[in-house]
C-alpha positions as CSV (number, residue, x, y, z in Angstrom):
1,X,-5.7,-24.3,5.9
2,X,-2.4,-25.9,7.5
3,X,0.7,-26.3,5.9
4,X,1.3,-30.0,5.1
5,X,4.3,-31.6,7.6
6,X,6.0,-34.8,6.4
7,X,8.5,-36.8,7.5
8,X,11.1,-38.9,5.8
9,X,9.4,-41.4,4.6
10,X,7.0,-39.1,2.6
11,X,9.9,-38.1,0.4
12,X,11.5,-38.9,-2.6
13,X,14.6,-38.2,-4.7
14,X,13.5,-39.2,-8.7
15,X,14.9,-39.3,-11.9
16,X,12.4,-38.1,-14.1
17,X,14.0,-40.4,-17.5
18,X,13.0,-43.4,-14.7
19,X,10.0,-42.5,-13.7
20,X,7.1,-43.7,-15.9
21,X,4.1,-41.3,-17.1
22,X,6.3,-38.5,-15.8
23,X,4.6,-35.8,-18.1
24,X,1.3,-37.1,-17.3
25,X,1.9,-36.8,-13.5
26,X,2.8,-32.9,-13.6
27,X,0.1,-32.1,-16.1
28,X,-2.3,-31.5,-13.4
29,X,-0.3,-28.8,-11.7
30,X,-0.8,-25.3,-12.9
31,X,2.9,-24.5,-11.8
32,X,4.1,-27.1,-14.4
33,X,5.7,-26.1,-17.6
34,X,8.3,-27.6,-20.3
35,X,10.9,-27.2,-18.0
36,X,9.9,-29.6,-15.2
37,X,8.8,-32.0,-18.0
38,X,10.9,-35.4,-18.9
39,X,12.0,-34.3,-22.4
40,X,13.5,-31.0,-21.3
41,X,15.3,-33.3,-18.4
42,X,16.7,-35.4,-21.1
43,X,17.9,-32.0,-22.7
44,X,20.2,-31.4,-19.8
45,X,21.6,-34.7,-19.4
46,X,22.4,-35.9,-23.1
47,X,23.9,-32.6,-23.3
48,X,26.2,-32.2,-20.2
49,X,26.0,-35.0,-18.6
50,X,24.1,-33.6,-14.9
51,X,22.2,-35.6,-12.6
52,X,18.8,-35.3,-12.1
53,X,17.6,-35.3,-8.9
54,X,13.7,-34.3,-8.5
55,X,12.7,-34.0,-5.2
56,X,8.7,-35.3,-4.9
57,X,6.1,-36.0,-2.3
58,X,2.8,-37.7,-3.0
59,X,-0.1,-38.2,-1.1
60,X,-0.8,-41.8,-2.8
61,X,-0.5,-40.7,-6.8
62,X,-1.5,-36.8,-6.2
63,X,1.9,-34.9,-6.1
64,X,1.8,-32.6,-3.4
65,X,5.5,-31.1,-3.9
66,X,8.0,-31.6,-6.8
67,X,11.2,-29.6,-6.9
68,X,13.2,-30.5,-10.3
69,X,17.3,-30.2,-9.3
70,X,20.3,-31.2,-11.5
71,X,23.3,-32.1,-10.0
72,X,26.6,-30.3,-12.3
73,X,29.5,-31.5,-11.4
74,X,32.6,-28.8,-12.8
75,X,36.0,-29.1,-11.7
76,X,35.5,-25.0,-13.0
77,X,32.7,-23.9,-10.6
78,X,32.2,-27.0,-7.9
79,X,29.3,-29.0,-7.2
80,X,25.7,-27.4,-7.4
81,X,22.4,-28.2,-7.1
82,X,20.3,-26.0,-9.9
83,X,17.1,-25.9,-10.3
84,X,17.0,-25.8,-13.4
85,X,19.9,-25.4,-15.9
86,X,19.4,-23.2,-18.6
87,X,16.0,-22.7,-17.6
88,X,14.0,-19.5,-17.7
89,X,11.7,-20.4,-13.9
90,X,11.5,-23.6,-12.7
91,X,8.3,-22.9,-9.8
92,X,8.0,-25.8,-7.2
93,X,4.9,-27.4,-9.0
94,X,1.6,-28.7,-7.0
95,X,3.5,-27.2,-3.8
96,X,0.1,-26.3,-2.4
97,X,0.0,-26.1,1.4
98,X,3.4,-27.6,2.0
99,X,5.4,-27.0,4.8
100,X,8.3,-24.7,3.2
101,X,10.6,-25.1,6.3
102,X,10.2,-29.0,6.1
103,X,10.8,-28.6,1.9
104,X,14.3,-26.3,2.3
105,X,15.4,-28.5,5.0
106,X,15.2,-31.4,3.4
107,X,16.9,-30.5,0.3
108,X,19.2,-28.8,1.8
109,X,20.3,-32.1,3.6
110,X,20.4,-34.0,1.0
111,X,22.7,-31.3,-0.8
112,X,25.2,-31.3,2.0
113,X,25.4,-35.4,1.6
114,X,25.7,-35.1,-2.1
115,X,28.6,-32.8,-1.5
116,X,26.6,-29.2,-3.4
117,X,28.6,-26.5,-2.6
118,X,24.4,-24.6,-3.2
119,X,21.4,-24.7,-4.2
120,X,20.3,-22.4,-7.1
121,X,16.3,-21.7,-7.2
122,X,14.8,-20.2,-10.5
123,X,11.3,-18.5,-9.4
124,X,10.5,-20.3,-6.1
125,X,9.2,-17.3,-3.9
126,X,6.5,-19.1,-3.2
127,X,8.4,-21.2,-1.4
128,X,10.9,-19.6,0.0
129,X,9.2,-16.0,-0.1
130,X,10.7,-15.1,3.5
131,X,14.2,-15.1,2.2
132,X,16.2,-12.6,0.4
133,X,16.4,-12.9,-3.5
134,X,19.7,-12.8,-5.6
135,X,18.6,-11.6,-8.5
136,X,15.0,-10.4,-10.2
137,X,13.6,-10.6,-13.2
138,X,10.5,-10.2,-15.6
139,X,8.5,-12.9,-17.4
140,X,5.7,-11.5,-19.6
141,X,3.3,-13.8,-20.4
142,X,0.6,-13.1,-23.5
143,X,-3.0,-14.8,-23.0
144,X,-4.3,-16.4,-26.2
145,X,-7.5,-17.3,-27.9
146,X,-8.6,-18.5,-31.0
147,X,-9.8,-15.1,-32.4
148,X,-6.0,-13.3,-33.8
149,X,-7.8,-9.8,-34.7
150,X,-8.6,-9.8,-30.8
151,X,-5.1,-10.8,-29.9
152,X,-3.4,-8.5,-32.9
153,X,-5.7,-5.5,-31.4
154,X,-4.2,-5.8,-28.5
155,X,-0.8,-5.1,-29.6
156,X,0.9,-1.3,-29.0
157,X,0.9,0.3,-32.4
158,X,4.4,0.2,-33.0
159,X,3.9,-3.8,-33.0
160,X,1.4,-3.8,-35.4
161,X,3.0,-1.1,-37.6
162,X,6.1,-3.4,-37.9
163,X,4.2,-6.5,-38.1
164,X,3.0,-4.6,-41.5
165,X,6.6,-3.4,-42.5
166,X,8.1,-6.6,-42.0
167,X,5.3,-7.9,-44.3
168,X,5.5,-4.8,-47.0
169,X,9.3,-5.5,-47.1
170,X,8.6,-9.0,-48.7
171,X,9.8,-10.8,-45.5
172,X,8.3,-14.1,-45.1
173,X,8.4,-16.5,-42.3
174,X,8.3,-20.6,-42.1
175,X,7.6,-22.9,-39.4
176,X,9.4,-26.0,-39.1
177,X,10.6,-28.6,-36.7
178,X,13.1,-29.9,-38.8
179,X,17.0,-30.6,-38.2
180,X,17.9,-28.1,-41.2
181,X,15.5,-25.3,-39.3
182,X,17.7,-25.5,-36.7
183,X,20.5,-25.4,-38.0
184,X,19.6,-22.7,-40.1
185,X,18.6,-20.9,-36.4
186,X,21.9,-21.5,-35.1
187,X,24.0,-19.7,-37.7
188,X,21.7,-16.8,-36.4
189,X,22.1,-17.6,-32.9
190,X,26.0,-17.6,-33.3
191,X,25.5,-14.0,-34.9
192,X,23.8,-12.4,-32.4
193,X,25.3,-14.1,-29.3
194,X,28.8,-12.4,-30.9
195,X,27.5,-9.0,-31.1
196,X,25.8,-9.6,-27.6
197,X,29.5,-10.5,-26.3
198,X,28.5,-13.9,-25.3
199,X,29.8,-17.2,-26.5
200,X,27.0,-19.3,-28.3
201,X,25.8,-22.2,-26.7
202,X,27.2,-25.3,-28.5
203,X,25.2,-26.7,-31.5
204,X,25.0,-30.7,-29.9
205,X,23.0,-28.5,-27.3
206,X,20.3,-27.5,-30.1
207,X,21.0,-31.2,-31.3
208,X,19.4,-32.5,-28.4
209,X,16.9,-30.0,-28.4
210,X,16.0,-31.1,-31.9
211,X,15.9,-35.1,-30.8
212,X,13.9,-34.6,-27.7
213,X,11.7,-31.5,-28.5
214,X,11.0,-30.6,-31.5
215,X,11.1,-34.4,-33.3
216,X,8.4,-34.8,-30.1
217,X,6.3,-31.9,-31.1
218,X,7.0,-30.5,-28.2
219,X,8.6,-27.0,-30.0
220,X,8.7,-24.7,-33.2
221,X,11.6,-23.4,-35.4
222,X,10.5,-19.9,-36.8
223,X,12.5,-18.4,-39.7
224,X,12.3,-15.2,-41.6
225,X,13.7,-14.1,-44.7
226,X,14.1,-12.0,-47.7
227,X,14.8,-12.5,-51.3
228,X,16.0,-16.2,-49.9
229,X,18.3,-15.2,-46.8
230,X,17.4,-16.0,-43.5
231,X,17.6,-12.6,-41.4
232,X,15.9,-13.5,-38.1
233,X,14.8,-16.5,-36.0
234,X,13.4,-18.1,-33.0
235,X,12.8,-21.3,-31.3
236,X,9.6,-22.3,-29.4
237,X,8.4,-24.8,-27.1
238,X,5.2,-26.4,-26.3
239,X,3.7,-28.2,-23.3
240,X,0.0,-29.3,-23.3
241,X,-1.7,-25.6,-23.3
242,X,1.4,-23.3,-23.0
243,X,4.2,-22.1,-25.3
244,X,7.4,-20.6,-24.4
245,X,9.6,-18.4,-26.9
246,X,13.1,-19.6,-25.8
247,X,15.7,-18.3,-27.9
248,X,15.9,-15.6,-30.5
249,X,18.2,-14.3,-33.3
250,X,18.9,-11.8,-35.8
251,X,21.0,-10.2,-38.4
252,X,21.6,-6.9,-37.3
253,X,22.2,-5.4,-40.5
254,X,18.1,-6.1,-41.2
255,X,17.2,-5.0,-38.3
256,X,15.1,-2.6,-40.0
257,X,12.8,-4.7,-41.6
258,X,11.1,-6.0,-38.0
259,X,11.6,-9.5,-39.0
260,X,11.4,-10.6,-35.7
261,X,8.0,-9.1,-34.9
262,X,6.8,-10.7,-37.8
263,X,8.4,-14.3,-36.4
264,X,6.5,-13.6,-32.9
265,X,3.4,-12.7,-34.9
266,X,2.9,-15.9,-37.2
267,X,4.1,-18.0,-34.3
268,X,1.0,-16.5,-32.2
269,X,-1.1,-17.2,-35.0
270,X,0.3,-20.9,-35.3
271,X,-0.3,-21.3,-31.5
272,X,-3.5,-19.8,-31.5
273,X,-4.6,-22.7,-34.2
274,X,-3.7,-25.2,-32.4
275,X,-5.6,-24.2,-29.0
276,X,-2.7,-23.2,-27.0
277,X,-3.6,-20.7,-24.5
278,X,-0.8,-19.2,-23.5
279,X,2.5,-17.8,-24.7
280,X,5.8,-17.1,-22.1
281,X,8.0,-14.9,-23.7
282,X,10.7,-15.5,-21.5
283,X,12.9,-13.9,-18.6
284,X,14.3,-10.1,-19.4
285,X,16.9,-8.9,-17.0
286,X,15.3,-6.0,-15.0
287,X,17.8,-3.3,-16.8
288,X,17.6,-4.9,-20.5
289,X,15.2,-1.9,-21.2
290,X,15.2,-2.4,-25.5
291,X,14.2,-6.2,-24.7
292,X,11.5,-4.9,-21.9
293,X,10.1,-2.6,-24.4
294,X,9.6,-4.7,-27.4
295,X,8.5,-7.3,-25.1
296,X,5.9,-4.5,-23.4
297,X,4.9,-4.2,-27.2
298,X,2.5,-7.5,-27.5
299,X,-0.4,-6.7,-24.7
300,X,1.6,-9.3,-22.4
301,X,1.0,-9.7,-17.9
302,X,4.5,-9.2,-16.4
303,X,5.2,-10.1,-13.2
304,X,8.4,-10.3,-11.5
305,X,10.8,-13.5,-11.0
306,X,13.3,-14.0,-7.9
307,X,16.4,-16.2,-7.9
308,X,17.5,-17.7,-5.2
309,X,21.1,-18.8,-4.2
310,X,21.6,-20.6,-0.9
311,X,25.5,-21.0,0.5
312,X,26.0,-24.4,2.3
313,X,28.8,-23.3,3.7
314,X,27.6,-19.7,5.0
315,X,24.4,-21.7,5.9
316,X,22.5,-19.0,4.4
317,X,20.9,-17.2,1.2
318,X,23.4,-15.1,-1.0
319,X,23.3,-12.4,-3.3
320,X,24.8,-13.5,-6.8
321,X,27.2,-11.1,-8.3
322,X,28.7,-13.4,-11.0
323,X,26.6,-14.8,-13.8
324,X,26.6,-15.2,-17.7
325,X,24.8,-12.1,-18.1
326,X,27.8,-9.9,-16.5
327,X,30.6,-11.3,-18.3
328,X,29.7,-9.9,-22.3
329,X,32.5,-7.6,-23.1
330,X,33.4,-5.9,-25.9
331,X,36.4,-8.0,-26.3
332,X,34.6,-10.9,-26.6
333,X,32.4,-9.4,-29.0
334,X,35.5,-8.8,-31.3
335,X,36.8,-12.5,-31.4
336,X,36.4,-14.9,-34.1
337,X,33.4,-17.3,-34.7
338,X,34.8,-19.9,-34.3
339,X,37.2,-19.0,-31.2
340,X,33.7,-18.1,-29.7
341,X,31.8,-21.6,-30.7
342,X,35.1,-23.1,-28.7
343,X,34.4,-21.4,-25.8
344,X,30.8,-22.3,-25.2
345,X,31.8,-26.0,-26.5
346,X,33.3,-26.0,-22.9
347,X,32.0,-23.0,-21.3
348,X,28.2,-23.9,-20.9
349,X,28.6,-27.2,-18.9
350,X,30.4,-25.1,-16.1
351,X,27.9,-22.7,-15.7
352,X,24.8,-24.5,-15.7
């Protein structure tokens, strides 16, 4: 079959928060997921302020290409086009038989009118599969079914051993999509982005999260604890028959307990109640070897991601040398809470 040509008047530049029965319309795609949805967009924009910009053909109301972009505008790091911000992969959804060439160009002249300094692709080899990647990662990806002893058999036995553990220890988990659950995630999240020698993303980030994802049942705030004290944590999303673990967080000095395979194990359970048939655990750099191997731990498919950076001034697709996960140092990790929560109050909108 032939690549689908178009010409100008078959494209379109939308704003998702605009564009009524958004949602509805990427459903069908099998590329679609939470972060090409409308609530995740809203995400972006309540928090920093970026502009989305969605590139979109249709053949009558079939989508044939969409391409989600936000626009961040830093007097720090320029003006980019990202696709998406914080986002794990953001595939071109329904891009079936489209003309890449025609795609790329287009954006890319819309970028160089909008005055983007580049465009930044999370997992779009399949449209741009002939160029050169900037960076790689893995996404592991766990099928699931209604029947957990299945599911729970398919773990490696360390898993299940600290499933038990976790369980022996007295350490209890609770789902919630409340505002306190998150909070109570955040003070873990601070934790453990400290000892990672990051600065936490700001809380009115999880804020917004909490008004336009989890108040819409779109997401799930797993907790653990012991004798009363939250020790580890992690916060889900949902969209129509997938899930997506997003961010997780411990206290170290429990580590022992393997409270956070017990937070991924009731959080499988709750998704397998509920008919969802699939569970993304998220992007792992290719040389985070203790996240690859407790992710390896849970019978997940893992395939490989690219990145993709294109220079408009070079005309051309760049390595990347310079993002977040580079820059944890040890100094970082010695500053002060609250120095740190400063930093990512500004920080995060930069980066993008």
């Amino acid at each position: 079959m032939h690549a689908h040509s178009f010409n100008s008047s078959d494209l379109q530049v939308i704003n998702p928060l605009k564009y009524n029965g958004w949602d509805e319309l990427i459903k069908s795609s099998p590329q679609s997921s939470i972060f090409h949805s409308s609530c995740w967009a809203r995400v972006l924009t309540s928090s920093y302020g970026y502009k989305p910009a969605y590139f979109s053909i249709f053949d009558g109301n079939e989508p044939l290409l969409i391409i989600p972009f936000m626009e961040i505008r830093s007097a720090l790091t320029g003006t980019r086009g990202v696709s998406l911000p914080f986002s794990d992969y953001c595939q071109p959804a329904a891009g079936k038989n489209i003309n890449s060439a025609d795609a790329l160009n287009w954006i890319i002249k819309y970028g160089r009118q909008a005055g983007w300094l580049s465009l930044e692709f999370k997992d779009a080899s399949a449209l741009l599969n002939s160029y050169t990647p900037s960076r790689l990662y893995h996404v592991h990806t766990l099928r699931l079914s209604q029947n957990e002893e299945d599911i729970f058999s398919g773990f490696r036995d360390s898993t299940r051993r600290n499933i038990k553990k976790a369980v022996g220890s007295g350490v209890r988990v609770t789902l919630s999509n409340s505002l306190e659950a998150t909070r109570q995630y955040y003070r873990l999240h601070v934790l453990t982005r400290k000892r990672q020698g990051l600065p936490p993303q700001p809380f009115f980030f999880f804020k917004e999260i909490y008004a336009h994802i989890l108040c819409k049942n779109y997401g799930t705030v797993a907790l653990a604890s012991q004798n009363g004290k939250n020790i580890a944590g992690a916060m889900f999303f949902q969209f129509h028959d997938k899930a997506y673990f997003k961010y997780g967080a411990s206290d170290r000095t429990k580590q022992h307990l393997r409270a956070s395979n017990l937070v991924m194990w009731e959080s499988i359970r709750l998704f397998c109640s509920q008919g969802i048939k699939s569970l993304c655990f998220g992007r792992t750099a290719l040389t985070n070897k203790g996240l690859l191997q407790f992710k390896n731990g849970w019978g997940c498919e893992q395939r490989t991601i690219s990145y993709y950076r294109y220079n408009m001034k070079t005309g051309g697709f760049v390595s990347d040398k310079t993002h977040l996960e580079t820059i944890g140092t040890r100094l970082m990790s010695k500053l002060p809470l609250p120095v740190l929560e400063l930093m990512g109050n500004i920080f995060y909108r930069h980066v993008g």
